[in-house]
SEMAR-592408 format. One record per residue (C-alpha): residue number from 1; residue in one letter; x negated, y, z negated. Coordinates in steps of 0.05 Angstrom, whole numbers, plus 5000, padded with zeros to 4 digits. Layout:
<vofis>
VOFI pos code east north   up
VOFI NUM    A    X     Y    Z
...
</vofis>
This chain:
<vofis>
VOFI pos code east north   up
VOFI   1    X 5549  5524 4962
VOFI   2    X 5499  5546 5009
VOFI   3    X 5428  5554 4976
VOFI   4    X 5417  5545 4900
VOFI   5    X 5362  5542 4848
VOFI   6    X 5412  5527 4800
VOFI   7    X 5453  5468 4820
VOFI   8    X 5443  5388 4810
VOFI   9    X 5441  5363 4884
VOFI  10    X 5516  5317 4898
VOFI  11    X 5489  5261 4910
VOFI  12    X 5436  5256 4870
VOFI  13    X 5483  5270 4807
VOFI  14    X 5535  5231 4842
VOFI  15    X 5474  5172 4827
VOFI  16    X 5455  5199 4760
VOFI  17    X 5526  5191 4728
VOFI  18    X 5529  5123 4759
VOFI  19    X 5459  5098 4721
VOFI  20    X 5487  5134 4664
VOFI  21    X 5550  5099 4654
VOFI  22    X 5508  5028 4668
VOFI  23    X 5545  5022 4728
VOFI  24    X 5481  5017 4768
VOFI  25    X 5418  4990 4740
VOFI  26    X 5355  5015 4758
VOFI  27    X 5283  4991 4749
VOFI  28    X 5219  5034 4718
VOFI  29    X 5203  5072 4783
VOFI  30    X 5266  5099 4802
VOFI  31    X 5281  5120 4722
VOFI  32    X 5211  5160 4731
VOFI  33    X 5232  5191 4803
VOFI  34    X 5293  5220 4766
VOFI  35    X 5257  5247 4710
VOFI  36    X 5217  5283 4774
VOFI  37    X 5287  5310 4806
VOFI  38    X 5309  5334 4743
VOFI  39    X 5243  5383 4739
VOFI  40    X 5253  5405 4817
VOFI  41    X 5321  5420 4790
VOFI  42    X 5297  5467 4728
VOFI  43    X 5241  5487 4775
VOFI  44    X 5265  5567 4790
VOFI  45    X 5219  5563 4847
VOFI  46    X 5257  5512 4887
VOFI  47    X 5324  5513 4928
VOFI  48    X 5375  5470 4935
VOFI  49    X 5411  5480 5003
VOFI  50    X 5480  5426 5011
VOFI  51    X 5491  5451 5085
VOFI  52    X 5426  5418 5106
VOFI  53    X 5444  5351 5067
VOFI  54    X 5514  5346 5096
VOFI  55    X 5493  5371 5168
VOFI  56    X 5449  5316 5169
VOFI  57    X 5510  5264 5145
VOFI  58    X 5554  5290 5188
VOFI  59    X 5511  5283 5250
VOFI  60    X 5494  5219 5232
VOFI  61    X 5565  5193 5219
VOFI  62    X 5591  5223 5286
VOFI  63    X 5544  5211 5331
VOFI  64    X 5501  5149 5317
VOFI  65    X 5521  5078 5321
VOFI  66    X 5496  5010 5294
VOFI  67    X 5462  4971 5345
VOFI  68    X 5522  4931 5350
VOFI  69    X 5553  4992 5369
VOFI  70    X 5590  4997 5316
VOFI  71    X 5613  5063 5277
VOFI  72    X 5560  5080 5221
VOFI  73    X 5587  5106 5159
VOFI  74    X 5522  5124 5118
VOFI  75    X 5504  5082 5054
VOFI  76    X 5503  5119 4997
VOFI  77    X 5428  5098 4983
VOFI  78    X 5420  5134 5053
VOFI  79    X 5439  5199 5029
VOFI  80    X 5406  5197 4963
VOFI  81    X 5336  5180 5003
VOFI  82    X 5350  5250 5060
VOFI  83    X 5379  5294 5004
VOFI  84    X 5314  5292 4975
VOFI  85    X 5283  5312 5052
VOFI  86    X 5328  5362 5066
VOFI  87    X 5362  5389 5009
VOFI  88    X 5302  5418 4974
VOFI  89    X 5262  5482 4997
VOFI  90    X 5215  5537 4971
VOFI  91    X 5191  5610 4995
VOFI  92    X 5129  5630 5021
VOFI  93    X 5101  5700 5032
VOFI  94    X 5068  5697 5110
VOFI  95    X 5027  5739 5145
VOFI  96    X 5058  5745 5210
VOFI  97    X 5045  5781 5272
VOFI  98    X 5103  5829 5299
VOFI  99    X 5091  5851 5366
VOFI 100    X 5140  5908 5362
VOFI 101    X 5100  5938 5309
VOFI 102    X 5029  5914 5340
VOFI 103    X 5008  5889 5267
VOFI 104    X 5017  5832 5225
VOFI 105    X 5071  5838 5169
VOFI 106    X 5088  5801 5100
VOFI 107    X 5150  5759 5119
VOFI 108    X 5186  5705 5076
VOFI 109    X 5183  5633 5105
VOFI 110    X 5238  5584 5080
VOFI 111    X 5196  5514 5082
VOFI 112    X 5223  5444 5071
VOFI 113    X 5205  5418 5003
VOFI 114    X 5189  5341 5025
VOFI 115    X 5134  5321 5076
VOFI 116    X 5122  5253 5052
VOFI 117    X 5174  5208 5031
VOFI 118    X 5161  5131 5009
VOFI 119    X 5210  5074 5009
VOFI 120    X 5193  5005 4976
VOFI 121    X 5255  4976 4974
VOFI 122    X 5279  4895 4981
VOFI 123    X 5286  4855 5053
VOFI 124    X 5352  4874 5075
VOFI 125    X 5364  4936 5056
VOFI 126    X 5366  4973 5126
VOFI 127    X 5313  5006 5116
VOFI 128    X 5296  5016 5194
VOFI 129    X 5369  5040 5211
VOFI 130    X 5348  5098 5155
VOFI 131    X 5286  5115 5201
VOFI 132    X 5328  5108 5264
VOFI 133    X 5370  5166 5238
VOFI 134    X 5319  5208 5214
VOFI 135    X 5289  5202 5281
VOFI 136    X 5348  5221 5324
VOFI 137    X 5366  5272 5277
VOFI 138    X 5294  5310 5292
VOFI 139    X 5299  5292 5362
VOFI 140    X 5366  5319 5376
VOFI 141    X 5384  5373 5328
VOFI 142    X 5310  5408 5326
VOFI 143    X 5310  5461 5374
VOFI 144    X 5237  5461 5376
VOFI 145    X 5197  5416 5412
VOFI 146    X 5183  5361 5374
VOFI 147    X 5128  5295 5377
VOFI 148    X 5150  5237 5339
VOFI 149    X 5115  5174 5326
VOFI 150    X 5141  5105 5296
VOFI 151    X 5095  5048 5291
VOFI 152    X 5109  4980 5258
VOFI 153    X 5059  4920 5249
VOFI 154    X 5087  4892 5309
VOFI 155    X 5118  4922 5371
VOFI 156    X 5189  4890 5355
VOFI 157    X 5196  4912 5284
VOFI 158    X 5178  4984 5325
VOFI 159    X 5232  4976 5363
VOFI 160    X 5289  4967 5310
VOFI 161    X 5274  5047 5296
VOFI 162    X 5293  5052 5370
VOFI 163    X 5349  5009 5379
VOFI 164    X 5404  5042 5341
VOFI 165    X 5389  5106 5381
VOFI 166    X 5391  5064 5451
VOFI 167    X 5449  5054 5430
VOFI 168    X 5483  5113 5415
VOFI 169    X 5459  5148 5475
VOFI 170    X 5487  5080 5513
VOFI 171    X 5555  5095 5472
VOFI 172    X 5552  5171 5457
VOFI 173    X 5616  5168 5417
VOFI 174    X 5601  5244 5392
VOFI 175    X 5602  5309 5420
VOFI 176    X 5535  5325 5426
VOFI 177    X 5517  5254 5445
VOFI 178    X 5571  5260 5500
VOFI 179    X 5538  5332 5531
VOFI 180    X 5471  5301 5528
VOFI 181    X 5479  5244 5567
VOFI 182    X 5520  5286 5616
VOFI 183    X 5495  5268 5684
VOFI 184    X 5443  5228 5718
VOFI 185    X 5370  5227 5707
VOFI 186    X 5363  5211 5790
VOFI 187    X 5386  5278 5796
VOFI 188    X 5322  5317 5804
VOFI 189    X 5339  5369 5859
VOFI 190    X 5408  5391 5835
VOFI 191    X 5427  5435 5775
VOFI 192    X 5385  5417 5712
VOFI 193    X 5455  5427 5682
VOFI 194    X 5478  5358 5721
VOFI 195    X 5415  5329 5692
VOFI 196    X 5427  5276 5632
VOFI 197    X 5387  5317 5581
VOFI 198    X 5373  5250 5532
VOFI 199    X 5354  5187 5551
VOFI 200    X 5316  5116 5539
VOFI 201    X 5246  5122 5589
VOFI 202    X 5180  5081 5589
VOFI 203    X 5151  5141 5548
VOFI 204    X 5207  5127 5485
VOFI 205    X 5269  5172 5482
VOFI 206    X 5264  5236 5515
VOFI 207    X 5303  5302 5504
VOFI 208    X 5286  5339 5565
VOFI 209    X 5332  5390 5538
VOFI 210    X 5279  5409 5485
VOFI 211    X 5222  5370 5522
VOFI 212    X 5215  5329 5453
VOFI 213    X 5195  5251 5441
VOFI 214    X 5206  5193 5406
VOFI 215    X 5147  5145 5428
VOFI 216    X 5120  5074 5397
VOFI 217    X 5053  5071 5371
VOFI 218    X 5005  5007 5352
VOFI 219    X 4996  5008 5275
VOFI 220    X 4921  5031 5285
VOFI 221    X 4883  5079 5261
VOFI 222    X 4851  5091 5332
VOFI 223    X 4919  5101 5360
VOFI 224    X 4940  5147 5304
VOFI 225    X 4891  5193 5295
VOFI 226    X 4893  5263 5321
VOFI 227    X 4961  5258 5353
VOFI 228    X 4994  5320 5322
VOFI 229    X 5061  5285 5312
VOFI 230    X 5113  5324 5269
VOFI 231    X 5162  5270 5250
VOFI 232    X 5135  5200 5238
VOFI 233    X 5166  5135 5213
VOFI 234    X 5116  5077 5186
VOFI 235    X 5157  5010 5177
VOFI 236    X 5127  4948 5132
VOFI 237    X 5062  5003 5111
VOFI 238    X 5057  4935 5062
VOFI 239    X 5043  4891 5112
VOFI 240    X 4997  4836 5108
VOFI 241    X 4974  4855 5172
VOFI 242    X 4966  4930 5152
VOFI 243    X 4895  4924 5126
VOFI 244    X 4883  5008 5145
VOFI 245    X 4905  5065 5124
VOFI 246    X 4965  5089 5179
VOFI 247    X 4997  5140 5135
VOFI 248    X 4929  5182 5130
VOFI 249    X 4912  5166 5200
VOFI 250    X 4979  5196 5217
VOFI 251    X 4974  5253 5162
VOFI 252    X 4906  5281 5191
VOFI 253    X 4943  5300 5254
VOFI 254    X 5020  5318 5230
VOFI 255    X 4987  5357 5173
VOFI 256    X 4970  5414 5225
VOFI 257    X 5050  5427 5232
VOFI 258    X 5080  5463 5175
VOFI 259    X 5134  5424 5173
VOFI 260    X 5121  5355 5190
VOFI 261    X 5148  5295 5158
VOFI 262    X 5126  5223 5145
VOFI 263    X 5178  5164 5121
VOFI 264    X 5140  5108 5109
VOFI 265    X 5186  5045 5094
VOFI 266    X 5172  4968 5070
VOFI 267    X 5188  4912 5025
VOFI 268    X 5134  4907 4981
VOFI 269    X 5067  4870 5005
VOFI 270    X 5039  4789 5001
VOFI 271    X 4970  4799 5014
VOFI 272    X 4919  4835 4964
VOFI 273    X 4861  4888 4983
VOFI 274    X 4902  4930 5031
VOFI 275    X 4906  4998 5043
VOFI 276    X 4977  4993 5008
VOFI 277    X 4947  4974 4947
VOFI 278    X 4904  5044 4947
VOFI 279    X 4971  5081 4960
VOFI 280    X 5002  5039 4914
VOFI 281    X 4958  5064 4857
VOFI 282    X 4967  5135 4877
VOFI 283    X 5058  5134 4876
VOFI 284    X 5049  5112 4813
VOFI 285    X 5003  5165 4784
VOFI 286    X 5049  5215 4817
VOFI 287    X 5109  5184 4789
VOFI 288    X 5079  5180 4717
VOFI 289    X 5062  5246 4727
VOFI 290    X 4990  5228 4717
VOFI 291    X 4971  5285 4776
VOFI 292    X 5034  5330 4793
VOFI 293    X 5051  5328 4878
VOFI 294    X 5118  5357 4889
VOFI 295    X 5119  5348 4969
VOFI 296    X 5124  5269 4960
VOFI 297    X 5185  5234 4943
VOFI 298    X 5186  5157 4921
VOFI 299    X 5238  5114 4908
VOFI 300    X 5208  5043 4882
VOFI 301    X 5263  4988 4881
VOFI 302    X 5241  4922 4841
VOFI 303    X 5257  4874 4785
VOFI 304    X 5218  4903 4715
VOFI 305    X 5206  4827 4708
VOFI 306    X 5205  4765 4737
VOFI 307    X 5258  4737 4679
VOFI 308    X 5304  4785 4722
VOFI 309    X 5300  4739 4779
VOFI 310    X 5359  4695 4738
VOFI 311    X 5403  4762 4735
VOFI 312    X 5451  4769 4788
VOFI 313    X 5468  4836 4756
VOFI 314    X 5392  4851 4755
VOFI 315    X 5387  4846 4828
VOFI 316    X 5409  4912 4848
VOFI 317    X 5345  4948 4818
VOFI 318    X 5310  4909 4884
VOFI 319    X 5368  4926 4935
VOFI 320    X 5412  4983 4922
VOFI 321    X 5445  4971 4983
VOFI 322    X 5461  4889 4956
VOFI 323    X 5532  4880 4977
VOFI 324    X 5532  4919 5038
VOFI 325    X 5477  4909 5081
VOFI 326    X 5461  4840 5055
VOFI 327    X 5493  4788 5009
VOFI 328    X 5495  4756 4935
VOFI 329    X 5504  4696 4964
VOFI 330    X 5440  4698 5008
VOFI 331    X 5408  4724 4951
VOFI 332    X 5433  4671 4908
VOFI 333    X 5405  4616 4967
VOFI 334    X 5340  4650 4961
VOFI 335    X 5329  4640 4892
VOFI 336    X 5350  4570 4900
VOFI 337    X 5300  4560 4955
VOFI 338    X 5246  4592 4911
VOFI 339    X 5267  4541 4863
VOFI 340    X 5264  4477 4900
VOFI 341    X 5206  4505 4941
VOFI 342    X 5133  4533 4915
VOFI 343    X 5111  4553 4988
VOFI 344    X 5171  4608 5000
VOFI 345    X 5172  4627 4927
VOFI 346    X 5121  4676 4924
VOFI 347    X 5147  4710 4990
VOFI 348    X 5215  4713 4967
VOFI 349    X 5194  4747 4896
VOFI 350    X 5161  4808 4937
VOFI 351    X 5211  4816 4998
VOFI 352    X 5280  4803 4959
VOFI 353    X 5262  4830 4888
VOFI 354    X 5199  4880 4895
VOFI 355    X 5157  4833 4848
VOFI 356    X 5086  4837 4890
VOFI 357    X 5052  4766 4893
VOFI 358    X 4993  4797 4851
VOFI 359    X 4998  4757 4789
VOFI 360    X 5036  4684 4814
VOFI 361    X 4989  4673 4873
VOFI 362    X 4933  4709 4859
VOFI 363    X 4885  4689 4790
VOFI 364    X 4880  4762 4777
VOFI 365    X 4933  4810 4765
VOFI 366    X 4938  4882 4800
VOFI 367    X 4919  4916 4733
VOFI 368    X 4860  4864 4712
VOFI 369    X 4824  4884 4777
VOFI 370    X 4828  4963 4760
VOFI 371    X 4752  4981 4745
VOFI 372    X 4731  5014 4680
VOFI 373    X 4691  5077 4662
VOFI 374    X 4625  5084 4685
VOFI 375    X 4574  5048 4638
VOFI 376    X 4496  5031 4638
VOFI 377    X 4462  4964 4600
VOFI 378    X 4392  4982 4596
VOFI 379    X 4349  4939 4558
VOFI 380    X 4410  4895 4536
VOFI 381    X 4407  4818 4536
VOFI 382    X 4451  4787 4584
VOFI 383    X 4469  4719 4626
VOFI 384    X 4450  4717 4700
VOFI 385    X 4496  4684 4754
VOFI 386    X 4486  4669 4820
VOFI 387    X 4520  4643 4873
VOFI 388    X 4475  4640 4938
VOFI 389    X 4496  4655 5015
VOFI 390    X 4448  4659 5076
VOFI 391    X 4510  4653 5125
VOFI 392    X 4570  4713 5123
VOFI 393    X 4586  4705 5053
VOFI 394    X 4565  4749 4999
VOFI 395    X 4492  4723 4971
VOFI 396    X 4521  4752 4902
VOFI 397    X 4477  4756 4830
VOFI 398    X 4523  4774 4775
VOFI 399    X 4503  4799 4699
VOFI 400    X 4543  4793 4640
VOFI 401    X 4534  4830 4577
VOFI 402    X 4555  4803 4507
VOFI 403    X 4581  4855 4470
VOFI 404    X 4589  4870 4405
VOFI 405    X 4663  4879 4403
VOFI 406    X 4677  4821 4439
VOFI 407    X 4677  4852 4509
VOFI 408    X 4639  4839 4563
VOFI 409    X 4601  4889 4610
VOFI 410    X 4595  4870 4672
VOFI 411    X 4539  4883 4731
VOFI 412    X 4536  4853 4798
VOFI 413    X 4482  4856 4864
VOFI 414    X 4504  4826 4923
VOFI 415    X 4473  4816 4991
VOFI 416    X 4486  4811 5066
VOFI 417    X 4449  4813 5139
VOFI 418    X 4450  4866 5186
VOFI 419    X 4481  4819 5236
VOFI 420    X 4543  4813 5180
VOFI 421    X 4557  4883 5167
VOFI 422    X 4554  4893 5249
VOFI 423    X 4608  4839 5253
VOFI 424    X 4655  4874 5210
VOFI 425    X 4724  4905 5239
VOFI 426    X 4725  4981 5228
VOFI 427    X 4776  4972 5167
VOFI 428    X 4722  4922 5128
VOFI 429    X 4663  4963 5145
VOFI 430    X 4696  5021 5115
VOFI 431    X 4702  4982 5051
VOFI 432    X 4639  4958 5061
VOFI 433    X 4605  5024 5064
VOFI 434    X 4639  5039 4993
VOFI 435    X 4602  4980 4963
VOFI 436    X 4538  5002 4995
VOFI 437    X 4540  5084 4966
VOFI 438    X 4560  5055 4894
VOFI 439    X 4495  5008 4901
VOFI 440    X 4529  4943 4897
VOFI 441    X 4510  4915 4963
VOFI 442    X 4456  4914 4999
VOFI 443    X 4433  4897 5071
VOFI 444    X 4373  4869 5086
VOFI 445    X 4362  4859 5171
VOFI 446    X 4365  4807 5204
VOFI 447    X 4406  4743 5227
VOFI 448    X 4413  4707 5160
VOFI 449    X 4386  4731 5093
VOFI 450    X 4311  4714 5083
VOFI 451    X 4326  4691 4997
VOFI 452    X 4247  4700 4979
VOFI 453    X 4261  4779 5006
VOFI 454    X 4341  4770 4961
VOFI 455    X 4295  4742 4902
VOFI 456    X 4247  4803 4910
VOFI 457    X 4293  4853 4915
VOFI 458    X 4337  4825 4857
VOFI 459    X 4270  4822 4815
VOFI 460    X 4248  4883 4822
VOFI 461    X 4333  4910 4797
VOFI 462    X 4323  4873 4737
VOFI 463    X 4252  4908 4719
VOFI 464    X 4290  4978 4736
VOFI 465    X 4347  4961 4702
VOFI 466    X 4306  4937 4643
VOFI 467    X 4363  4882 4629
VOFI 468    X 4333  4829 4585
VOFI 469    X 4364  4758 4621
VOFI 470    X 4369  4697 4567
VOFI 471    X 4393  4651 4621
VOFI 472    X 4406  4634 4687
VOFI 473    X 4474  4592 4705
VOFI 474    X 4484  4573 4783
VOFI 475    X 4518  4534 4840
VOFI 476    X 4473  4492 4871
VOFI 477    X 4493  4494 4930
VOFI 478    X 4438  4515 4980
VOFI 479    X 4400  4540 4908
VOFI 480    X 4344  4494 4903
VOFI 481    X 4286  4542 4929
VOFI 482    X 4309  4598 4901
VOFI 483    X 4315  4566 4836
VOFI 484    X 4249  4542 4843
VOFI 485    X 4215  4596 4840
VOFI 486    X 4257  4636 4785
VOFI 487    X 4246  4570 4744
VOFI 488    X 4165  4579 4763
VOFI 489    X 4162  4659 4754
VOFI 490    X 4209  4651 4688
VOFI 491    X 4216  4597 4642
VOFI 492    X 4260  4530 4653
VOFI 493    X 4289  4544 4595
VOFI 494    X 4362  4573 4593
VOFI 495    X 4373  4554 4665
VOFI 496    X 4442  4515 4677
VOFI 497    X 4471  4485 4735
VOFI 498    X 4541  4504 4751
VOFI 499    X 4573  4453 4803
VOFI 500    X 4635  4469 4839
VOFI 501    X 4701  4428 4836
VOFI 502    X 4763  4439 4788
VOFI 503    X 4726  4393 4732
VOFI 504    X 4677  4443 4714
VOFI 505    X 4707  4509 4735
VOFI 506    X 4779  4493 4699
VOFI 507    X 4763  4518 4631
VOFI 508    X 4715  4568 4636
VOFI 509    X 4752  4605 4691
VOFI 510    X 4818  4596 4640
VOFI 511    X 4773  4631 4586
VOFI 512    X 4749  4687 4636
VOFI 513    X 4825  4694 4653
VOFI 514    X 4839  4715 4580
VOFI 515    X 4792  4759 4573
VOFI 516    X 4813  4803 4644
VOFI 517    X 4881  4805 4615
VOFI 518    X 4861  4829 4544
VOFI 519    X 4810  4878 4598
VOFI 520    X 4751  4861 4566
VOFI 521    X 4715  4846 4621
VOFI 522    X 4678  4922 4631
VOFI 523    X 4663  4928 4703
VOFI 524    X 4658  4994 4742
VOFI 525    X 4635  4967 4812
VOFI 526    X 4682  4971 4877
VOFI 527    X 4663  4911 4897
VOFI 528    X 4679  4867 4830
VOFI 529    X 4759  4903 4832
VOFI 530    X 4753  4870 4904
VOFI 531    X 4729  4804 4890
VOFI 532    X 4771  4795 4841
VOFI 533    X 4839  4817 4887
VOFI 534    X 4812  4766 4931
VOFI 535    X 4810  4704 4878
VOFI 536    X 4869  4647 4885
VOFI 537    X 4861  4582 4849
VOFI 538    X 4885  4509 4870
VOFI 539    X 4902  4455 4822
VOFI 540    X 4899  4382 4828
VOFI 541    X 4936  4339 4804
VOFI 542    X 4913  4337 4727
VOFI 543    X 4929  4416 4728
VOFI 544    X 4846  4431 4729
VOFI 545    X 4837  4494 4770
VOFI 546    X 4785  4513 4825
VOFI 547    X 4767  4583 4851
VOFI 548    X 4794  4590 4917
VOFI 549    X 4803  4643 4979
VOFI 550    X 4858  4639 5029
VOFI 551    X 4816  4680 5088
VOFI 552    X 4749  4685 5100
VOFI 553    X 4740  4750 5087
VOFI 554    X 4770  4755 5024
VOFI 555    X 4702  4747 5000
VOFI 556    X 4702  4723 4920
VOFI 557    X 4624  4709 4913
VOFI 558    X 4615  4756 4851
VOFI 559    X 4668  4740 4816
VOFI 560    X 4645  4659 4824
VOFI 561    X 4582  4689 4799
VOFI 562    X 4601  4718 4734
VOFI 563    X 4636  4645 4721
VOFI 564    X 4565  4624 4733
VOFI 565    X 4534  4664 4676
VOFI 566    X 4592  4657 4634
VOFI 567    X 4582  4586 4632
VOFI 568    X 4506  4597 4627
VOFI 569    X 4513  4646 4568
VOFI 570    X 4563  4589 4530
VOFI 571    X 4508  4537 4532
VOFI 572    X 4453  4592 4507
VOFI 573    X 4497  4635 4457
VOFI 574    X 4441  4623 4406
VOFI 575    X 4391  4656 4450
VOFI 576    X 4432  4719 4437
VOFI 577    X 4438  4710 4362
</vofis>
């Protein structure tokens, strides 16, 4: 076939016909990455070339080897993810210099379509053995030099990129496999053509024939950034432990190569308030076609519900590759552990079945924490909450705004030391920073917060503001000066005392709930979408509920705020009449 701008790629219609005909079911995200092949397809400006999609398969097929050593015959998941990389191209018109002339000329570059490509797909799938042959592929078939990164939360999920190429080098069951590991790499004074051209070194995988490299890197943004790497593989991006932002760290460098390439591979993520989450957000305004960014290509496997779970015939929206690289019947024991088993449930809904622990763990789901439009209360009555810190917590004063459509707006001010914000790791303080440009948080110096210089501060917002505050709700908790003084400079009246424990926060935090869901809670602050990420509750044994955080700094101060004036505002509704 050669190029095309006509054609439906083969193994993307080879998929198509198969979701067609129900023989392969397919969740939300994948239908919507379709829908975005089908326009590259009627795009006239793209090309489809089949000779780069099958060179790719058959290098793979006869040169690389499972780490077992084993033969690898490619899944067909595999080729439906690196058609996508290198069956699609477009034209550019280049200036380019031609020395025989001695002036620069309008030449036609043929680019590669793809330079991003994102895989959230189940536990099991194999998705590092599809890095490991993108990588070798690069490193072995580019003629060019190349630099090529892959970093991994830790250094032995790294290494199952490497492995599979170890071991084909170690087997070399293929032609070109077999001349480049011709020789001996102790041969230095001979014939470079009795030299072993590819090999495994304490650098990564060399080709000396090209002088390319396949290196490890720490998942950190200070080891990432500025390294000029063209191909680069990102495993489990949806880490836990991934609390940075490794693809743009990587991106800012491989960005200055024209044709660079990042695959960036995980199950989907346990922990809330990562960088993932950000990216997250971003796939799925590309694939709703909310902002239009033809370079990126997603496939996003997952149940469309957790009722799906029960579906055996469900399960291969999470795992296209269910049956071959992993079992039903491990999947079957996994929902049967889930069952018997609260503590592995919610890690078995994300890594087997895409379903992210947002919303069974956490109080808040993903979408209830997504702020609202920008929007001012001046001169509006509202409910003040407080929740007080002097230590490395938030010292957090929230307002909530009755509204006349049964919303909510929402308004916080929160407060830390110097010697906090000092303390932070480099991915928090960047956070941190965005709380302190929208005007959410402030520092104040020193060691611990000085709460008459909080109370001042705080004062003098509400005169700015002009908010009219009815009452006062808090946690009393360390409160008894400052609440001293606002009773002294105020009124007593409309102040209420908020106690912590699963008793008194139960129901109002059951009724605040409701409300986030319905989104009528109208916040626009960073640091509120945060807070509430952060929020997990614990019950005891009469099924009462208590705010809760499972780290330290998953900081949820604001949030137990609002409760705070929530529960102040129910005791004083007729102050608002």
């Amino acid at each position: 076939m050669a190029l095309s701008n006509t054609a439906t790629p083969k193994y993307y219609g080879l998929f198509r016909d198969a979701v067609m005909s129900g023989r392969i079911p397919i969740c939300k995200e994948v239908e919507l990455e379709m829908y975005r092949i089908d326009a590259l397809i009627d795009n006239p400006d793209y090309w489809y070339d089949n000779r780069a999609v099958e060179g790719f398969i058959h290098f793979c097929e006869n040169e690389m080897t499972l780490t077992d050593g084993e033969d690898l015959h490619l899944l067909d998941s595999f080729k439906l993810w690196a058609e996508e990389i290198f069956g699609w191209y477009y034209y550019k018109e280049r200036s380019v210099y031609d020395p025989e002339l001695g002036r620069y000329v309008q030449k036609t570059i043929k680019k590669r379509l793809i330079n991003k490509q994102y895989l959230i797909v189940a536990r099991g799938a194999a998705k590092s053995m599809y890095a490991a042959c993108i990588q070798s592929y690069f490193l072995n078939i580019d003629t060019s030099t190349t630099h090529q990164i892959t970093t991994a939360p830790t250094m032995k999920q790294s290494e199952e990129v490497l492995s599979p190429i170890r071991t084909a080098i170690t087997r070399a069951r293929g032609p070109l496999f077999d001349f480049l590991t011709e020789g001996s790499l102790q041969n230095t004074t001979g014939s470079k053509a009795n030299r072993q051209k590819l090999a495994s070194t304490k650098k990564g995988i060399e080709n000396f024939l090209t002088g390319s490299l396949l290196e490890i890197r720490p998942m950190s943004i200070d080891k990432l950034q500025g390294l000029n790497s063209r191909i680069n593989t990102v495993d489990e991006w949806l880490s836990g432990d991934v609390r940075e932002d490794v693809i743009g760290a990587l991106e800012q460098g491989a960005s200055k190569n024209d044709d660079y390439l990042i695959v960036a591979i995980s199950s989907e993520g346990t922990v809330r308030n990562g960088s993932g989450d950000t990216v997250k957000m971003e796939l799925a305004k590309i694939l709703k076609n909310e902002y239009r960014n033809d370079h990126v290509s997603i496939w996003w496997y997952k149940l469309d519900s957790i009722d799906e779970v029960g579906q055996p015939d469900k399960w291969l929206k999470a795992n296209p590759n269910l049956g071959f690289t992993v079992t039903y019947e491990t999947y079957q024991l996994d929902v049967e552990r889930a069952e018997q088993n609260p503590a592995v449930r919610n890690d078995i809904l994300a890594k087997r079945f895409g379903i992210p622990l947002e919303g069974y763990t956490y109080y808040f789901t993903y979408e209830e924490t997504l702020t609202h439009r920008r929007r001012n209360f001046w001169q509006m009555p509202c409910a003040l909450g407080a929740d007080l810190s002097q230590g490395d917590d938030f010292c957090s004063f929230t307002f909530l705004f009755p509204l006349s459509d049964d919303t909510f707006g929402v308004k916080t001010r929160n407060y830390i030391s110097s010697r906090t914000l000092k303390k932070l790791p480099g991915a928090m303080r960047t956070k941190y920073e965005d709380f302190l440009k929208e005007g959410s948080l402030i520092v104040l110096e020193g060691t611990v917060l000085d709460m008459d210089q909080v109370y001042e501060d705080l004062d003098q917002y509400i005169i700015d503001s002009e908010y009219d505050v009815r009452c006062f709700g808090y946690d009393p908790y360390g409160a008894k000066e400052f609440v001293a003084r606002y009773e002294l400079e105020n009124s007593p009246y409309g102040i209420v005392k908020v106690p912590q424990g699963s008793k008194t926060e139960s129901i109002p935090l059951g009724e605040l709930k409701k409300f986030s869901e319905d989104r009528r809670l109208l916040f626009d602050e960073k640091i509120m979408s945060f807070a509430m990420g952060n929020c997990i509750t614990m019950e005891d044994s009469n099924g009462n509920r208590k705010l809760y955080k499972r780290k330290r700094e998953h900081k949820i101060d604001c949030v137990a705020a609002m409760m705070d004036a929530y529960v102040a505002w129910k005791a004083n509704k007729d102050s608002f009449d």
